[in-house]
TIRO-2110 file (N, C-alpha, C; in Angstrom, 1 decimal):
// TIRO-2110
0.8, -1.2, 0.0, N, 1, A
0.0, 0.0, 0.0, CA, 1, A
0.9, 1.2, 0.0, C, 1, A
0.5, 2.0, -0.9, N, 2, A
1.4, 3.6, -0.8, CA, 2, A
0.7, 4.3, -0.2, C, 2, A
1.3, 5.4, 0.5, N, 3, A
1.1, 6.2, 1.6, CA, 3, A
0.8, 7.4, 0.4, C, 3, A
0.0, 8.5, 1.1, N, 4, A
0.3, 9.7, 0.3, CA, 4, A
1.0, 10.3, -0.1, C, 4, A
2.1, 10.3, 0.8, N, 5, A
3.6, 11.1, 0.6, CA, 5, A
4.0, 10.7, -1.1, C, 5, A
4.4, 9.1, -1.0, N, 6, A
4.9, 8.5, -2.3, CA, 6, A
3.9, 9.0, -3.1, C, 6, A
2.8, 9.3, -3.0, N, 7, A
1.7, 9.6, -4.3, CA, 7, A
2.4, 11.1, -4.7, C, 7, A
2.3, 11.6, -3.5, N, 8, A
2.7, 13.1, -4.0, CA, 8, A
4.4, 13.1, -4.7, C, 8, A
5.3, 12.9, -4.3, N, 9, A
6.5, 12.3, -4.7, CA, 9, A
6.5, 11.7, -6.1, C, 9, A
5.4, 10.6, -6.4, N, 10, A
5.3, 10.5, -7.5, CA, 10, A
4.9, 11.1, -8.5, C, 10, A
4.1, 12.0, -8.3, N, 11, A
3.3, 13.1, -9.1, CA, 11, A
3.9, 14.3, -9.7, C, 11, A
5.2, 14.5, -8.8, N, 12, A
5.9, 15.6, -8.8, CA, 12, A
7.3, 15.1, -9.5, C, 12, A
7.4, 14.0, -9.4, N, 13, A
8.8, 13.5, -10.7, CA, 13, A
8.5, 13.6, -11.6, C, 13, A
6.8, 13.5, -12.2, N, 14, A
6.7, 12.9, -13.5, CA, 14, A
6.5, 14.0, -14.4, C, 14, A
7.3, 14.2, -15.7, N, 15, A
7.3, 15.1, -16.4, CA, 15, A
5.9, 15.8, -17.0, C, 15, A
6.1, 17.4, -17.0, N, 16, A
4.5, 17.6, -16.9, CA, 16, A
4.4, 17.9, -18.8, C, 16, A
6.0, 18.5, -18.9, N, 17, A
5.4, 18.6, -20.8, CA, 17, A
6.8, 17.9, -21.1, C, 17, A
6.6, 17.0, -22.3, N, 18, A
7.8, 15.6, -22.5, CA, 18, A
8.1, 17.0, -23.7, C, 18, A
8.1, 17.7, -24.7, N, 19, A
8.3, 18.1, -25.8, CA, 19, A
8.3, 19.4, -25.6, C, 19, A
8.8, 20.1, -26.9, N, 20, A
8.6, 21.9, -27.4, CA, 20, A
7.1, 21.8, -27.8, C, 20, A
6.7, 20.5, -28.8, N, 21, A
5.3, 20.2, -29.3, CA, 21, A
4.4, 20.3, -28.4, C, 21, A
4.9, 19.8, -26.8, N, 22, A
3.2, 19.2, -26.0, CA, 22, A
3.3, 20.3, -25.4, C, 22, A
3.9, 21.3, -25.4, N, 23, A
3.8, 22.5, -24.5, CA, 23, A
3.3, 23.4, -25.6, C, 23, A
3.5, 23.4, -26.5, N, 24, A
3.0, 24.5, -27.4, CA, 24, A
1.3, 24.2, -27.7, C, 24, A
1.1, 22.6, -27.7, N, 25, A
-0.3, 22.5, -27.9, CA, 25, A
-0.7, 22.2, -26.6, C, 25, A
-0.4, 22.3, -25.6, N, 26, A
-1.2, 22.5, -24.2, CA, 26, A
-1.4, 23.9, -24.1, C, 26, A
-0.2, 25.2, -24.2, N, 27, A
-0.7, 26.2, -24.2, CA, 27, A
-1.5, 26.7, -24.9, C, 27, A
-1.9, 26.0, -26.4, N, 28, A
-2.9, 26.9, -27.5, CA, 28, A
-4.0, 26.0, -26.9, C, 28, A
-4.4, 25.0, -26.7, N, 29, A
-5.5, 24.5, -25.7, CA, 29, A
-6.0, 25.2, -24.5, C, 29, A
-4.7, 25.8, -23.8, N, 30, A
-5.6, 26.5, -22.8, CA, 30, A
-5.9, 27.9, -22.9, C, 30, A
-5.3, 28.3, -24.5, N, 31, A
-5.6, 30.0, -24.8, CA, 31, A
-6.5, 30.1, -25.4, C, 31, A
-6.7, 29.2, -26.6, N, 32, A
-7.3, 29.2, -27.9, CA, 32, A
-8.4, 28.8, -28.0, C, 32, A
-9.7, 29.1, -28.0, N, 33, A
-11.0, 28.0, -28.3, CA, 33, A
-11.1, 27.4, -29.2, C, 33, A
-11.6, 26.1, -28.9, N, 34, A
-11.4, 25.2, -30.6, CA, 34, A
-12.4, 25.6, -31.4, C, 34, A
-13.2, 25.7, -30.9, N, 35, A
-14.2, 26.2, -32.0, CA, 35, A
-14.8, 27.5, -31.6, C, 35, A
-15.5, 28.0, -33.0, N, 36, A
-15.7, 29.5, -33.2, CA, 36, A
-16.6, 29.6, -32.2, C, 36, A
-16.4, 31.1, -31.7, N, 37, A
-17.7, 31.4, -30.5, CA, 37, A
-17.5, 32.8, -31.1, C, 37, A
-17.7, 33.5, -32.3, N, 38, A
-18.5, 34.7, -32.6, CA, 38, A
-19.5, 34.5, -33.8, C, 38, A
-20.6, 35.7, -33.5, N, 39, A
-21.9, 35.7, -34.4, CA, 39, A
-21.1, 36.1, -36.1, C, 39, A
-22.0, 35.6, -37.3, N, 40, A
-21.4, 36.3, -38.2, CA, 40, A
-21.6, 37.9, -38.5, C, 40, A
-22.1, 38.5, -38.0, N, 41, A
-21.9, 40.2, -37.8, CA, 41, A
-21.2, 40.4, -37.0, C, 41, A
-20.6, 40.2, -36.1, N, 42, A
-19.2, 40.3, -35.3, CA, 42, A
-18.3, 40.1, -36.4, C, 42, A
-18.4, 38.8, -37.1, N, 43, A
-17.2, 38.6, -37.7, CA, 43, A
-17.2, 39.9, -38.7, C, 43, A
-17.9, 40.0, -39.2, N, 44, A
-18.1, 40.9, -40.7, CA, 44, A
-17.4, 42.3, -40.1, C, 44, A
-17.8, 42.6, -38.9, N, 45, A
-17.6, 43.9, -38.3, CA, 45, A
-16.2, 43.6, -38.2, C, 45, A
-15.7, 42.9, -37.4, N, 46, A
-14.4, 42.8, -37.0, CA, 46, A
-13.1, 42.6, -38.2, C, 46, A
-13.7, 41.9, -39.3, N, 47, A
-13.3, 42.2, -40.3, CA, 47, A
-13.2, 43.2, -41.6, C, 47, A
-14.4, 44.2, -41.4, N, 48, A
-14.0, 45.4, -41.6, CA, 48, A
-13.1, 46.1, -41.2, C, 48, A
-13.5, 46.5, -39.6, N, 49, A
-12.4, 47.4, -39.2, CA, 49, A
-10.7, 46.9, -39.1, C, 49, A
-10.7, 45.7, -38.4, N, 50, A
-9.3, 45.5, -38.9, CA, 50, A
-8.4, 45.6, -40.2, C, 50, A
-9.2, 45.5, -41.5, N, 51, A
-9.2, 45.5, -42.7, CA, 51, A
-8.8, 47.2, -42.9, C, 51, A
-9.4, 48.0, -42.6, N, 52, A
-9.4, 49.2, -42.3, CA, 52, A
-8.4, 49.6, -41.2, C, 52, A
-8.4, 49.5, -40.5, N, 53, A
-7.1, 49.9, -39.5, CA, 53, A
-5.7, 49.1, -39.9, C, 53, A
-5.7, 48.3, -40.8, N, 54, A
-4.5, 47.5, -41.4, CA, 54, A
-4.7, 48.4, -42.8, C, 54, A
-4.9, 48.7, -43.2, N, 55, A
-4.9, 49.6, -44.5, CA, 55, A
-4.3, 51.4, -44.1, C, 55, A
-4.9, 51.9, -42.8, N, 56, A
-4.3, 53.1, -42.5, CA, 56, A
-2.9, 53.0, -41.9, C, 56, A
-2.8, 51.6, -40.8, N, 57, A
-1.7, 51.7, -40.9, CA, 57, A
-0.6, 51.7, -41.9, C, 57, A
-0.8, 50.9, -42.7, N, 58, A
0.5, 51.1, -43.8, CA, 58, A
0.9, 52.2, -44.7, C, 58, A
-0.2, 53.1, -44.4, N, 59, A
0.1, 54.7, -44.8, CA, 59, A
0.6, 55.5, -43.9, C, 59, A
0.6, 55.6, -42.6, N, 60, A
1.2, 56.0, -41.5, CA, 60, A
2.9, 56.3, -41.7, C, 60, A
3.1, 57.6, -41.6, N, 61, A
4.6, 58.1, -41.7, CA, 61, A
5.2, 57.8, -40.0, C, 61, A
4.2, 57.4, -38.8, N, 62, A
5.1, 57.2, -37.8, CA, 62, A
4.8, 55.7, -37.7, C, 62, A
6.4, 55.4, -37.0, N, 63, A
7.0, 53.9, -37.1, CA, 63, A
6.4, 53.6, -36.3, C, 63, A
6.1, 54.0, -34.9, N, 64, A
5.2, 53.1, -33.9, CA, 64, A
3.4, 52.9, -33.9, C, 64, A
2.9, 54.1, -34.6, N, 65, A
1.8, 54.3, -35.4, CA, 65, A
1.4, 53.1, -36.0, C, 65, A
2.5, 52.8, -37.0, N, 66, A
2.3, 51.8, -38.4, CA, 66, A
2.2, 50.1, -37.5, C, 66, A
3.4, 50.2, -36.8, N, 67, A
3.1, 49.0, -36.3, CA, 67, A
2.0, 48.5, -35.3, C, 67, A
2.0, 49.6, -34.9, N, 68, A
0.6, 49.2, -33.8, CA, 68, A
-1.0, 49.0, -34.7, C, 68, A
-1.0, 50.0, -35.5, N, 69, A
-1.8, 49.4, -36.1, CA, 69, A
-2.1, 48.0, -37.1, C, 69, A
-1.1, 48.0, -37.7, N, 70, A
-0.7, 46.7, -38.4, CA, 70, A
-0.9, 45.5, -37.2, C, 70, A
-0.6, 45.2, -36.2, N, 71, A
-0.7, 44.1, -35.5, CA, 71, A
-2.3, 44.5, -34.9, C, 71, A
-2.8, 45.4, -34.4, N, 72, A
-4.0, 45.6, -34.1, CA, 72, A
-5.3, 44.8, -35.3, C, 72, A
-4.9, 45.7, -36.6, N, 73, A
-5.7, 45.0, -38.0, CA, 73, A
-5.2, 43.6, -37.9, C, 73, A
-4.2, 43.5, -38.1, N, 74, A
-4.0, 41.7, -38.3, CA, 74, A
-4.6, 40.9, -37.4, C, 74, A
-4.6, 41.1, -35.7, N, 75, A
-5.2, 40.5, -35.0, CA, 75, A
-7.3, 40.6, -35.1, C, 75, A
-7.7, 41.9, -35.3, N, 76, A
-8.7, 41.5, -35.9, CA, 76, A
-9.3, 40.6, -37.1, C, 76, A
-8.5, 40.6, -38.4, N, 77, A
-8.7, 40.1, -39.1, CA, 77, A
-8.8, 38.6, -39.2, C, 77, A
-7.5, 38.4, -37.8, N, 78, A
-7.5, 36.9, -37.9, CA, 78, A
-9.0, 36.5, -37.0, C, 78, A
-9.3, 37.4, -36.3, N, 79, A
-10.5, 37.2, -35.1, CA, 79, A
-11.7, 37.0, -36.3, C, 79, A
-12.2, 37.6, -37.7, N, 80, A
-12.8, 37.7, -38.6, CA, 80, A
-12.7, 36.8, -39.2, C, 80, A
-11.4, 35.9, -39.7, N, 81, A
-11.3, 34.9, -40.5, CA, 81, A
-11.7, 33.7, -39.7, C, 81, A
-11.1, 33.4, -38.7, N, 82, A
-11.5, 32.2, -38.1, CA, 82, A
-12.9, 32.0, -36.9, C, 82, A
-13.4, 33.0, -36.7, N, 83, A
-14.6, 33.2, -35.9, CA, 83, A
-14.1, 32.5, -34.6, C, 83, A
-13.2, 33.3, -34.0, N, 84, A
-12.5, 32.5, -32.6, CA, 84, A
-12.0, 33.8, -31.7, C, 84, A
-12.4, 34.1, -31.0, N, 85, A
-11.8, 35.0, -29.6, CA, 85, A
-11.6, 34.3, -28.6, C, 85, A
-10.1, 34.8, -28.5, N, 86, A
-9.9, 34.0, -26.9, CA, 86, A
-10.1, 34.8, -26.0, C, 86, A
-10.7, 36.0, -26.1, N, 87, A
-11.4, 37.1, -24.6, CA, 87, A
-12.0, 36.5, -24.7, C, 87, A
-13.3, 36.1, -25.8, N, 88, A
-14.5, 35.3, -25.4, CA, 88, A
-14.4, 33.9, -24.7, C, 88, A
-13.5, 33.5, -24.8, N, 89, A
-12.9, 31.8, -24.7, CA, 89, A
-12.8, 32.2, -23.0, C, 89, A
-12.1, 33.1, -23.0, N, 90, A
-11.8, 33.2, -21.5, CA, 90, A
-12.4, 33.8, -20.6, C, 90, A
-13.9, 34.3, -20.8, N, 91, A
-14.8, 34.6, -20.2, CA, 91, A
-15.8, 34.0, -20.1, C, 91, A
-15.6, 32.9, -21.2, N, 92, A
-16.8, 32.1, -21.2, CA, 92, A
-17.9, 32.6, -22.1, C, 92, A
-18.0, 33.0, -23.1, N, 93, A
-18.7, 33.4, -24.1, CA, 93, A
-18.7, 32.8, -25.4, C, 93, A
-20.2, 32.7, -25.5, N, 94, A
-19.8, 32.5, -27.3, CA, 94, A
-21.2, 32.8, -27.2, C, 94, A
-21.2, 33.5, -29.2, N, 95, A
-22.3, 34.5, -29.5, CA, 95, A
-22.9, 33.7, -30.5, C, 95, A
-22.5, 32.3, -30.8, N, 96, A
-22.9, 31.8, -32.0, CA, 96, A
-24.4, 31.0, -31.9, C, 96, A
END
């Protein structure tokens, strides 16, 4: 019979991520929703404006301007192509 100590002892040797692989897809598991949780007028919207704020950005004469918006647009747009928020994911929402 094992005592608890050995349980805990054993629990704590045993490797929690074996790979660069099982840590990258445990962390997009616990970031990412697998499936889409926005309405399609969210998407449409969200893919306008990011589409638009990724379009002003790259006219932008200031360098921190340009990039902030360029990553801002991109990140919407990806929120628009894949119908997936992980604020939603992590609040527990979905609009679909």
């Amino acid at each position: 019979m094992t005592t608890m100590t050995e349980k805990v002892n054993d629990l704590c040797h045993q490797p929690l991520v074996t790979s660069a692989g099982d840590l990258m897809r445990k962390a997009q598991r616990a970031i990412y929703p697998a499936r889409a949780n926005l309405g399609s007028t969210e998407r449409y919207v969200s893919g306008a404006v990011g589409g638009l704020i990724l379009l002003l950005g790259s006219r932008s004469k200031h360098r921190g301007l340009a990039w902030g918006s360029r990553i801002i647009g991109s990140l919407l747009l990806e929120r628009a192509l894949t119908g997936r928020c992980s604020v939603y994911h992590a609040l527990n929402i979905s609009r679909v």
